[in-house]
C-alpha positions in Angstrom: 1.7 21.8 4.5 1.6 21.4 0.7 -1.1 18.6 1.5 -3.3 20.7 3.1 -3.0 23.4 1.0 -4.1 20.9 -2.1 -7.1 19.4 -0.1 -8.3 23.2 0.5 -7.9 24.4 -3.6 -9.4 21.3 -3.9 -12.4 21.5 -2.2 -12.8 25.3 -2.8 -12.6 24.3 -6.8 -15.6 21.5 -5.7 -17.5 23.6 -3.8 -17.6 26.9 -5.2 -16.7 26.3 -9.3 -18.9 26.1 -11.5 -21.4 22.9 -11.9 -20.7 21.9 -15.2 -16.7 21.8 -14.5 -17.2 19.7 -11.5 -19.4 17.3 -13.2 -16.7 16.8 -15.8 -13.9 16.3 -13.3 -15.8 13.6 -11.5 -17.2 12.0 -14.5 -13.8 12.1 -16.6 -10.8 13.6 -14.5 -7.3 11.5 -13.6 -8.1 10.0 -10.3 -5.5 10.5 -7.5 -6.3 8.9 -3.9 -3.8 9.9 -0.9 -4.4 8.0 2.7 -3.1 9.5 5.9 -3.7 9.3 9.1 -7.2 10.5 9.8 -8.4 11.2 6.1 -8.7 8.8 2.3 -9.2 11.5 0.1 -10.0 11.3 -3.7 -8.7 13.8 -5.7 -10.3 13.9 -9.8 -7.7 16.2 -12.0 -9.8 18.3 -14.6 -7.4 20.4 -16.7 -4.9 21.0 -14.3 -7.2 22.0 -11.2 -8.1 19.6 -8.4 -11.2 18.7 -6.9 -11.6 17.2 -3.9 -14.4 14.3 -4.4 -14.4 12.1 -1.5 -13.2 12.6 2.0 -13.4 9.8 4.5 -12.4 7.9 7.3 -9.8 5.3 6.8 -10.7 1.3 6.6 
């Protein structure tokens, strides 16, 4: 549960922040990658928010 709730702040913060702030998360933010089953996502950390930057199917 506390998976899924990070991958949806995550992509909300992608999606809906501002431009700029997303920009400087995927340009300059701590990278984080979690695999699971079905899902690799890439998580870049900009000041304490997530944002989800890549979701994809496993190798």
């Amino acid at each position: 549960m506390k998976d899924l709730a990070l991958v949806l702040v995550a992509d909300h913060h992608w999606r809906r922040g501002p431009v700029w702030k997303a920009a400087l998360a995927y340009l300059f933010g701590r990278r984080e990658r979690r695999v699971s089953i079905d899902w690799e996502l890439t998580f870049a950390w900009w000041r304490g928010q997530p944002y989800l930057i890549r979701m994809r199917e496993p190798r």
